[in-house]
C-alpha positions in Angstrom: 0.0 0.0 0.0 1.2 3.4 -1.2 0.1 6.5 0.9 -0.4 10.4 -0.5 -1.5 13.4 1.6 -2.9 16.4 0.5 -4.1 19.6 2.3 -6.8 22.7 2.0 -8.7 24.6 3.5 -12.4 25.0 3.4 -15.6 26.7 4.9 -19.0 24.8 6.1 -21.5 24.9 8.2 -23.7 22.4 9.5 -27.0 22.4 9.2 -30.4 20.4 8.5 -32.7 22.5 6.6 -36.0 20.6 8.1 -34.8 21.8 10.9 -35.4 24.7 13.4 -31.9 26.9 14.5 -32.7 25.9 17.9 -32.5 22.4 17.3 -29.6 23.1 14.5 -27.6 24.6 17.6 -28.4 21.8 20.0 -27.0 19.2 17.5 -24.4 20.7 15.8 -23.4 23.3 17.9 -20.8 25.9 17.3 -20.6 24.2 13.5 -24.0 25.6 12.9 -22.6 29.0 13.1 -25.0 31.6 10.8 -21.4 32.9 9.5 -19.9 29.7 8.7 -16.2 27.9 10.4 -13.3 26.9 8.5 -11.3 24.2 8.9 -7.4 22.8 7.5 -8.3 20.0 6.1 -5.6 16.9 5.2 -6.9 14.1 3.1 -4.9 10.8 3.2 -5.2 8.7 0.1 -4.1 4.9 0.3 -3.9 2.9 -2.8 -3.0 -0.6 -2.7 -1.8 -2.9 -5.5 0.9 -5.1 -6.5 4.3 -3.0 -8.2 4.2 -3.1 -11.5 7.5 -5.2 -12.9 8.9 -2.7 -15.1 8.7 0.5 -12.5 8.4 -0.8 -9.3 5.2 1.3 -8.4 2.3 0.3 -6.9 0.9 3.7 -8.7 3.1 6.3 -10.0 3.0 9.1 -6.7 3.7 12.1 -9.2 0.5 11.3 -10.8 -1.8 10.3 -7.6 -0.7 13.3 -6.5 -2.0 15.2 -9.6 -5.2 13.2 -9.7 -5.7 14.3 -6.2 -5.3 18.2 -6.7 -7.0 18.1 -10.0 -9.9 16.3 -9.3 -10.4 16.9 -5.2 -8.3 19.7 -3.6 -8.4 22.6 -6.7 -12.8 22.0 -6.6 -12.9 22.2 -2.4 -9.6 24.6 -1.3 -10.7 28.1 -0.4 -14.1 26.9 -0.9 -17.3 27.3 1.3 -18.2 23.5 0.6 -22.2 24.4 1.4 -22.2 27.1 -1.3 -19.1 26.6 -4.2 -18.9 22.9 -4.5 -21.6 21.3 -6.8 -20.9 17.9 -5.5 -21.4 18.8 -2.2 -24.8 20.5 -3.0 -28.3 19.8 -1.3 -26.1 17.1 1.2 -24.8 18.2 4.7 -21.1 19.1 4.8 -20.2 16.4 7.5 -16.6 14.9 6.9 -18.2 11.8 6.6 -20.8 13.1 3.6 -18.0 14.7 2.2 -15.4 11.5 2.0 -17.8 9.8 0.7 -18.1 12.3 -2.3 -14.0 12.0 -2.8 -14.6 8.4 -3.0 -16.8 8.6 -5.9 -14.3 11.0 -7.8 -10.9 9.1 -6.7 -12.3 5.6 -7.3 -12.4 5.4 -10.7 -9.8 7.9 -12.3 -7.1 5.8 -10.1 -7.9 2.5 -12.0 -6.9 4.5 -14.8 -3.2 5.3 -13.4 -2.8 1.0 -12.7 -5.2 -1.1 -13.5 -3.9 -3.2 -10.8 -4.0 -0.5 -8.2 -7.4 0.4 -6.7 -8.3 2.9 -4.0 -8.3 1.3 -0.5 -8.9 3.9 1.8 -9.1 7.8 2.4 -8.6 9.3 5.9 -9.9 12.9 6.6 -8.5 15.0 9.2 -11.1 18.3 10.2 -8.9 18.8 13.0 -6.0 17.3 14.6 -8.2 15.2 16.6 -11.1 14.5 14.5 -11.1 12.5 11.5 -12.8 10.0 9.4 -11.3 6.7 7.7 -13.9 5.5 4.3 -12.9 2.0 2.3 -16.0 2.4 0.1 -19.0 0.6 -0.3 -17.5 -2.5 1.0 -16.8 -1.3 4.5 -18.7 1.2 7.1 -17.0 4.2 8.0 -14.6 4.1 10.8 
């Protein structure tokens, strides 16, 4: 298994429409702020796979690491992810909704770089002490 981090930074809020503020506030607290929170954000990608002969690489890590700007980081850094990020639209901004959405984008486009490498897990730090591990549809969240 081959590892690549990436980092940004991003605006949310959290909150359930159906719901009143009161009740937005009791749930969600201080992340349900009216004027949004930010957060520095560092995404983990883990790609597993067997070296290919003629390289050595499970997945070429110049290119991963590409993938992962182009595709993830570029659409979400600087970002308010309730209002700027059409992937992200009409769901709640919870780390957990929003690995989830990576997953779908990363899956794919990194059977492309090896088609013997396939995405194995992403980890997503919102803070130092709060993060979220996601294998896929195979697994629960962790």
């Amino acid at each position: 298994m081959v590892h690549r981090k990436e980092y940004f930074n991003a605006a949310h809020k959290l909150r359930n429409i159906r719901w009143s503020k009161e009740k937005n506030d009791e749930v969600f607290g201080p992340c349900a702020n009216e004027n949004w929170h930010g957060h520095n954000f560092e995404l983990i990608v883990t790609v597993k796979g067997e070296p290919d002969p003629e390289t050595g690489f499970v997945v070429d890590m110049k290119k991963l690491g590409d993938l992962i700007r182009s595709e993830v980081v570029d659409k979400v850094d600087h970002k308010n992810l309730n209002l700027d990020v059409p992937f992200m639209q009409g769901k709640l901004t919870s780390c957990e909704n929003l690995i989830k959405e990576f997953w779908n984008i990363l899956e794919p486009r990194i059977k492309n770089l090896n088609t013997k490498a396939s995405l194995h897990r992403l980890r997503l730090y919102e803070t130092s002490r709060n993060f979220v591990d996601y294998y896929g549809e195979r697994e629960t969240m962790s």
